[in-house]
C-alpha positions in Angstrom: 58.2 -4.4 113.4 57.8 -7.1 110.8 53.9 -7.3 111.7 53.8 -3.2 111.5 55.5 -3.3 107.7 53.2 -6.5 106.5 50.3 -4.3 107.6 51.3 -1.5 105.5 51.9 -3.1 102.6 48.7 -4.6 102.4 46.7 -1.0 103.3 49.1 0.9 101.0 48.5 -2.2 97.9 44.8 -2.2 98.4 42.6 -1.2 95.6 40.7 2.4 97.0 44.4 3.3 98.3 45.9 2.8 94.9 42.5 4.4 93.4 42.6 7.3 95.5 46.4 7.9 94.1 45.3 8.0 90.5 42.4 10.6 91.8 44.7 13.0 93.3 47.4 12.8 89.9 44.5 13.5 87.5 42.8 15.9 90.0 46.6 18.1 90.0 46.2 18.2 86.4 42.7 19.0 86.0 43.5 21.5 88.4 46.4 23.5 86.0 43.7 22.6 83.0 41.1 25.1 85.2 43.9 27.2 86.5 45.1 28.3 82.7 41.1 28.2 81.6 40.4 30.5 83.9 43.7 32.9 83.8 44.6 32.5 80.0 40.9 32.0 78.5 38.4 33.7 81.3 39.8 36.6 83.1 41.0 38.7 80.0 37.4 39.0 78.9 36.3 39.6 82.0 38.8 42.1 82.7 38.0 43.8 79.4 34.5 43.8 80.3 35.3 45.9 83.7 37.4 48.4 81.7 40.7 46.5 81.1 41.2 45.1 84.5 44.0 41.8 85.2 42.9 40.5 88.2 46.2 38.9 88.7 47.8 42.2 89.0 45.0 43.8 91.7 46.7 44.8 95.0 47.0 47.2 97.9 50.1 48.3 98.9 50.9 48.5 102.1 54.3 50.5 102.3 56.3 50.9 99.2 59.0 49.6 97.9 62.5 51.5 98.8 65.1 51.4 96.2 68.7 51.2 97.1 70.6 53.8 99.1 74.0 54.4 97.1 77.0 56.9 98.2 78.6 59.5 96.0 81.1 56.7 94.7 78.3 54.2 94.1 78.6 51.8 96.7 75.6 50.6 98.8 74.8 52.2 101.8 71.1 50.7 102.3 69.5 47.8 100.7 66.6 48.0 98.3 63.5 46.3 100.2 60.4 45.1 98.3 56.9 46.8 98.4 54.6 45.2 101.1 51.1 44.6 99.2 47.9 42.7 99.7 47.6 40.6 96.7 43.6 40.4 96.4 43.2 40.1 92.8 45.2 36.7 92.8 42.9 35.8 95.8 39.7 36.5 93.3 41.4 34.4 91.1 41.7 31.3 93.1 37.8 31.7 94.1 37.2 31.3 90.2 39.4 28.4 89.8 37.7 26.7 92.6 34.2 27.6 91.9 34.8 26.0 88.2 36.6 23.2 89.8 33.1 22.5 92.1 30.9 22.9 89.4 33.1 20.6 87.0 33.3 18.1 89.9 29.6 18.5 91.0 28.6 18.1 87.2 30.9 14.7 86.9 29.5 12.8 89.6 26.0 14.1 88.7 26.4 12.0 85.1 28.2 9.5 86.9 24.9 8.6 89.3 22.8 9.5 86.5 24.5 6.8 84.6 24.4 4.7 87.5 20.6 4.8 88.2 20.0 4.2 84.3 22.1 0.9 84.8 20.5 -0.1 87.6 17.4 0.5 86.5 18.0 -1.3 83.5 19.2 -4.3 85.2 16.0 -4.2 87.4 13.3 -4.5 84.2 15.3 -7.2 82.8 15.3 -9.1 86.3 11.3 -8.5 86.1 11.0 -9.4 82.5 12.7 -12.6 83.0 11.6 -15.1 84.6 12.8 -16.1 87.7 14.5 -19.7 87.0 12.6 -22.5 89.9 14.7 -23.6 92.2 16.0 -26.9 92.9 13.5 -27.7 95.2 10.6 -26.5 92.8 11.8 -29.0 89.9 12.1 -31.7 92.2 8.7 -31.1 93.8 7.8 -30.6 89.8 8.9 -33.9 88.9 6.9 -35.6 92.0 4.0 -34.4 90.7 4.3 -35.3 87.2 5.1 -39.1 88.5 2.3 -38.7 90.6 -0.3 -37.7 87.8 0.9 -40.3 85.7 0.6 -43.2 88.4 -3.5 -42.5 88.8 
């Protein structure tokens, strides 16, 4: 058991494991930034543009609601039951908060390897425009000949 809880700790301390964490925090609350983008800043145009729709509020209802069945002296006979609907419009909404979400993520790591090439492309002219420092071996074998030269 001991071995079992030492193993954990060291999967759940690791670096991508604690990484990971942070992702899926700041990924909740980019997800509530899109989420009130798209129904506090996007849909009412867009609604206004198909003739004052609110997708939120687009449904098909499937048997209506029943109000509550009261006596002559006012006391309940039959409760009220809610309306049965189809709730598409919130379902068109959560397509646009993804869709958003993908391109927003799909634009993020695109800058993220662009920035990455640049660096390692960078890195790669200066390793061409320096000179590669000789080895230990070349000095020595250097040095050799120098004493060599200088002996004839």
């Amino acid at each position: 058991m001991a071995n079992f809880i030492q193993e954990f700790k060291e999967f759940a301390l690791k670096g991508n494991v604690m990484d990971m964490a942070v992702g899926v925090i700041i990924g909740g609350a980019f997800g509530k930034i899109v989420t009130s983008f798209v129904s506090d800043v996007l849909m009412p145009p867009l609604g206004t543009l198909l003739g004052g729709m609110d997708f939120t509020s687009m449904k098909v209802v499937l048997k209506d609601a029943v109000p509550a069945q009261l006596d002559a002296a006012g006391n309940e006979i039959a409760a009220a039951t809610e309306a049965v609907t189809l709730n598409y419009g919130a379902f068109i909404q959560n397509i646009v908060d993804f869709l958003i979400i993908a391109v927003c993520i799909f634009l993020m790591i695109k800058g993220i390897n662009r920035l990455s090439n640049l660096r390692k492309k960078k890195e790669a002219e200066e390793a061409a425009e320096a000179p590669a420092a000789p080895s230990n071996e070349e000095v020595l074998l250097t040095e050799i000949r120098d004493l060599l030269k200088e002996k004839k």
